[in-house]
N, C-alpha and C positions, 0 to 999 in steps of 0.2 A: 401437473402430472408429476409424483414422485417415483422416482427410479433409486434402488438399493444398487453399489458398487461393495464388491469385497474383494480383497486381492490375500490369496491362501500362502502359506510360508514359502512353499514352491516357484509362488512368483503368477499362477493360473491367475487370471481376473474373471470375476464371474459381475456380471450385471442383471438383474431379475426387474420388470416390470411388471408391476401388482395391475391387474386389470379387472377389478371386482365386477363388472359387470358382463366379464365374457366367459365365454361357455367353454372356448378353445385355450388352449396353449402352443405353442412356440418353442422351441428347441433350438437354438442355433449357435454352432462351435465355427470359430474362426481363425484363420493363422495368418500371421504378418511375412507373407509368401506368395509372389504369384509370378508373371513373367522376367518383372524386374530383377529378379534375384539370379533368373538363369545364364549363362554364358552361350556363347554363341551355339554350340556343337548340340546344349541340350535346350535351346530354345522348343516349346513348345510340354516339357514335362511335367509344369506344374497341373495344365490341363486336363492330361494325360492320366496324372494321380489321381486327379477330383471323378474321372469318370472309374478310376481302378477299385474305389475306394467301395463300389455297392456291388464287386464280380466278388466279393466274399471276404469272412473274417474268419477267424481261428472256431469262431463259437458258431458263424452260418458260412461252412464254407464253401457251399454251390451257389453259383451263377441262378440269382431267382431268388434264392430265400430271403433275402433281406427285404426284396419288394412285396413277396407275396405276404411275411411277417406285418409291413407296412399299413399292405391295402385292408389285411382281415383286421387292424385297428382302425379302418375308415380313415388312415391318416394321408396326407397330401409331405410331398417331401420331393427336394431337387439338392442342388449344388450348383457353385457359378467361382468361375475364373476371373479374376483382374487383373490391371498388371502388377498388383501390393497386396492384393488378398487373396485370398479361397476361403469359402464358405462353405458348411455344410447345415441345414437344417429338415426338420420334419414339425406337422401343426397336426393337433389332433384333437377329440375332447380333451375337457383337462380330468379327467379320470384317466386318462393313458396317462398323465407325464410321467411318472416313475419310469414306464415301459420307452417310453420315446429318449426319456434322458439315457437309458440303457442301451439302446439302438444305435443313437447317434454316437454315444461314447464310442461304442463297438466299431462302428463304422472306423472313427476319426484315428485309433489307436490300435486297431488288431487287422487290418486289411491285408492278406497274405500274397495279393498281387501272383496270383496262377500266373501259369505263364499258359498255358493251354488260353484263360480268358484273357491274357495280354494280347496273343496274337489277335484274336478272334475282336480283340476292342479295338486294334489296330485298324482294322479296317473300318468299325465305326466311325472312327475320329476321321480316319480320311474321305467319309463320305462328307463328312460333315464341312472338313477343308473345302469338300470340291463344291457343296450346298453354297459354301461363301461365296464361291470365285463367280457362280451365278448368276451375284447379287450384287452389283456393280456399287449400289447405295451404301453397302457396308467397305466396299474398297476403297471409297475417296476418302474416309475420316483415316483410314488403314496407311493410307498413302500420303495426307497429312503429316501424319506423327513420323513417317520413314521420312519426312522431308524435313523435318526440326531437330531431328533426333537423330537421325544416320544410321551407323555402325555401331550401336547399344544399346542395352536392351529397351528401352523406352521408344527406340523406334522401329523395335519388332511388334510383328504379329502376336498375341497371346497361345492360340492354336499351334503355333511352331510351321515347320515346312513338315513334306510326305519323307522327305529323307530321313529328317531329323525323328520322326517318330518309327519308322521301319526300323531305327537303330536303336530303338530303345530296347532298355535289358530290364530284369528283375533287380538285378543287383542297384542299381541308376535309381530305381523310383526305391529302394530300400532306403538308399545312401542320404537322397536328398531329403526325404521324411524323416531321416534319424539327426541331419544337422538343422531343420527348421521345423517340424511337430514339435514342439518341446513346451513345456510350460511356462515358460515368461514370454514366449510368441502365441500365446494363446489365449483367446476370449471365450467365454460361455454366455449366450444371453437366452432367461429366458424373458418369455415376456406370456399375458394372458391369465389366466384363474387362479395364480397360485399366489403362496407370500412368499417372502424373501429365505425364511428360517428352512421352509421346507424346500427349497431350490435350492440352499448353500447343502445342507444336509445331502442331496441326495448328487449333486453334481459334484464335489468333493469325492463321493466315497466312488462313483463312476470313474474320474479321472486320478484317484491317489497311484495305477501305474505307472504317467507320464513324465517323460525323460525334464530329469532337472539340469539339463546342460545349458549353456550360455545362447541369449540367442543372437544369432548371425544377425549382420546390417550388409543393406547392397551400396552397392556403390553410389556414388550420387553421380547425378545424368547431370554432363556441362553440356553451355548452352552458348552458341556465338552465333550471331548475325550482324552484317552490316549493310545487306542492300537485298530488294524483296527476293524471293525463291522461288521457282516454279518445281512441279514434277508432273508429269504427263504420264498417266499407262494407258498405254494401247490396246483398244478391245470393242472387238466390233458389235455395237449397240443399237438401241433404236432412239439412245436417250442420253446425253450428256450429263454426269454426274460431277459435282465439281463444290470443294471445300475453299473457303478464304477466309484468312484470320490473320490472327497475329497471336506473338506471343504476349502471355499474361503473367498471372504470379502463382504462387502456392498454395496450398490447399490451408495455411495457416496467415496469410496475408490482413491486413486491417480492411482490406477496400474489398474484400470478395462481397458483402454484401450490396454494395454498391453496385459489384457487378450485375448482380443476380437481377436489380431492376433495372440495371443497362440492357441488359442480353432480352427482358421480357417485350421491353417498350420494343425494343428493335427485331425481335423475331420470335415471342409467345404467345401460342392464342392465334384465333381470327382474324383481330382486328390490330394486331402488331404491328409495325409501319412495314415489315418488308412482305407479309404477307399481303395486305392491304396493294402495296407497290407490286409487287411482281404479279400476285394472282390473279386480284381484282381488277386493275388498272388494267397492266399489262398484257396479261394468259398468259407469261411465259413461262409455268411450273404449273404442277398439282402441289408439291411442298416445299418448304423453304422454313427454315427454324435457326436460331442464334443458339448457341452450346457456352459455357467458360466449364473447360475440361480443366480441376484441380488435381494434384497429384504432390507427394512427399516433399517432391525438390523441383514442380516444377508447374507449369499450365497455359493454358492457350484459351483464345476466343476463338470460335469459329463461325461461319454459316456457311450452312449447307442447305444445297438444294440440286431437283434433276429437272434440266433444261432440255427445251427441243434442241439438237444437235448444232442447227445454223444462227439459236439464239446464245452461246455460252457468251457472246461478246458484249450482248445487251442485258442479258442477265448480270454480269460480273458488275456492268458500269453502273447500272440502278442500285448494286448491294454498293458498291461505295461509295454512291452518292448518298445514300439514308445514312451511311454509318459517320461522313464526314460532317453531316447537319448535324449529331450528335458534341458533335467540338463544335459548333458554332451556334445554334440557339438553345436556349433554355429550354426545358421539357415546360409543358403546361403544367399551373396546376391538379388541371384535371386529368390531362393524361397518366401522371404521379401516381395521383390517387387511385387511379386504373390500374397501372401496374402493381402497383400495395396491394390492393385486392386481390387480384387476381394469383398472386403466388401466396399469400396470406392463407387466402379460400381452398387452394390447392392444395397445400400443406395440410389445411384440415382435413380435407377431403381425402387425402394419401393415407391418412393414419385413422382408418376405420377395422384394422386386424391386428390381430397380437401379431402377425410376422410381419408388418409395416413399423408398426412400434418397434420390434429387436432390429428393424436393420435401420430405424431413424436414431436407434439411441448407438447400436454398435459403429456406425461409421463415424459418429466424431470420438469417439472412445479409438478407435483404431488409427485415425489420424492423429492422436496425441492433441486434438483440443479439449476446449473447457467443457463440459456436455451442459448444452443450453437446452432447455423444455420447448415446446412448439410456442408459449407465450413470451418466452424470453427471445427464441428468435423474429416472432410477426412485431413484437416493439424494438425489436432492432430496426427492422425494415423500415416502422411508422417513420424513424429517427431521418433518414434519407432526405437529402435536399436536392432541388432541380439543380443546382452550382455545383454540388457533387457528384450529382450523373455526370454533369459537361467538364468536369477535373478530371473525373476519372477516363470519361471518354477521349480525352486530351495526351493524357499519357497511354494509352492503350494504341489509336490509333494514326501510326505516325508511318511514313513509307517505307525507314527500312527493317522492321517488323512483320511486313506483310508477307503471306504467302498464300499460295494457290497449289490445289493439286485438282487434277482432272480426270476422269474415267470418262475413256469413249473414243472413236476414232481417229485419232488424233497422234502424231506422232515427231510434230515441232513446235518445241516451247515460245519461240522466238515470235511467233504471231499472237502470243500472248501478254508480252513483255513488256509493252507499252501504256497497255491496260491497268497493268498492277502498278497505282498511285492513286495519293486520295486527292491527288492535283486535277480533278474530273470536271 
């Protein structure tokens, strides 16, 4: 798979994938901005901006036009929050992209943030807070990261609190788009029908407004542990929710690959050993999955799963039992080759649209790696040895590393506290 990279005297990076055989295109503008960047007071604005950004621009400036523009090109188009990014895209035929790269530009660089639609999206956003608080399965990864991370920003919420956005101004979401919109924090990717000559041409002359100023870096998130952690939130459920990991490495590390068929073998798929142990074996879930969360300066293992209430102690003890046989036997070679496949096949399987393609090629571009093709990375994978799953699982999972967080009735850590060791 060939992908074209240009980077304009500005400092914009534009990345274009040729996709000769699709019908569609892809539009997708990115910025190296998301929670991480905010301070405490405006936690939650980057959010905030990504939904401000479609209530209107200088050229559509009522609440509605940009969608209804959208839909009468049959185009599909969203936006998403991380804690290092925001993204904005739209996909359409590729007879639209002149029109889609001209939308999106508009979007990204002309959003005049009404304050009539501020308040009115205020409330959006807070519905959406309270949608979370709901959903107990999105709290305990939530409550994870507030447990590794504390007091900055890598252990807040991306959505911010109801305070924090009721406070929000015009002037606030100006200020912070004016020091992080800027062109050397910016990507263009498109990807789908078009070539490279005609993408640089027309993205270029879309974005020749964008601010040439220097762009901002956040902080980097320290990290200390010496003995496992708990956090408990309280909330009256029908269903125990509850994260256990450890901490891991960065989004540029040697061994992330290695994780990637750690995390598979131990909680991807059906037939994964912890789905296989908890669900099949045991019934004590409907799901349970292994995560390695990468990020800038930082990352964690996890698994996550929702247990019946009076099961969280046998659930915990079965995930540590499967993840400690990991440090002490060798994978099969056919289990190996099972995990190979299966995210090998995955990976192909993910990359069947041009807006799968921009966001497989924009996220290592945005991470600052090397950008590998989908065949550079599945022979990375082949390269994997069972001694290197059980190295890597060696240094990952050691006691005082470990942490747990819990969602559900519950309201003292200390009946927990026993539990948390891989001495099971």
């Amino acid at each position: 798979m060939n992908y074209h990279k240009k980077i304009l005297s500005n400092g914009l990076r534009i990345i274009s994938v040729p996709l000769k055989a699709s019908k569609a295109v892809t539009v997708m503008v990115l910025v190296g901005a998301g929670s991480d960047y905010e301070t405490k007071d405006i936690n939650g604005l980057s959010h905030f901006l990504e939904h401000m950004c479609f209530q209107g621009t200088v050229k559509r400036p009522n609440t509605g036009d940009i969608s209804r523009e959208l839909d009468s090109l049959g185009a599909q188009s969203n936006a998403f929050t991380s804690k290092e990014f925001t993204g904005y895209w739209a996909k359409a035929e590729k007879k639209h992209f002149p029109k889609l790269v001209e939308i999106v530009s508009d979007i990204y660089q002309n959003s005049t943030f009404n304050i009539d639609a501020m308040e009115r999206e205020k409330g959006v956003v807070i519905e959406e807070m309270r949608m979370y608080e709901d959903m107990p399965h999105t709290k305990a990864p939530e409550a994870f990261e507030a447990l590794l991370y504390g007091d900055q920003p890598a252990g807040r919420s991306i959505i911010g609190t109801e305070e924090n956005v009721r406070a929000l101004t015009q002037e606030k979401l100006v200020a912070y788009r004016k020091k992080h919109y800027v062109a050397k924090n910016t990507l263009v990717v498109v990807s789908g029908g078009v070539n490279p000559a005609q993408v640089e041409k027309l993205v270029k002359e879309a974005f020749m407004p964008i601010s040439k100023s220097k762009k901002e870096n956040k902080l980097r998130t320290k990290e200390s542990q010496k003995t496992p952690q708990i956090k408990v939130v309280y909330k009256e459920t029908d269903q125990a929710h509850i994260v256990v990991g450890v901490r891991s490495y960065n989004v540029s590390d040697k061994d992330n690959h290695k994780i990637t068929l750690l995390e598979t073998i131990l909680g991807k798929g059906m037939s994964s050993r912890l789905f296989r142990k908890l669900r099949d074996d045991l019934g004590l879930c409907y799901y349970v999955r292994a995560d390695n969360d990468t990020a800038l300066d930082r990352g964690y293992f996890g698994v996550a799963s929702g247990v019946a209430k009076d099961k969280v102690k046998d659930a915990l003890k079965a995930i540590l039992v499967e993840m400690k046989r990991l440090t002490e036997e060798l994978v099969s070679e056919e289990e190996l080759k099972k995990a190979k496949e299966f995210r090998i096949g995955n990976m192909y399987l993910s990359l069947e649209t041009s807006d799968a393609f921009a966001d497989f090629y924009s996220s290592q571009e945005l991470y600052g790696l090397k950008i590998k093709s989908p065949e550079e990375k599945a022979k990375k994978l082949q390269t994997v040895t069972a001694k290197e799953i059980r190295e890597v699982a060696r240094k990952l999972f050691v006691d005082r590393n470990l942490n747990l967080s819990i969602v559900g009735p519950y309201k003292n850590e200390d009946e927990f506290k026993e539990l948390l060791t891989f001495s099971v």
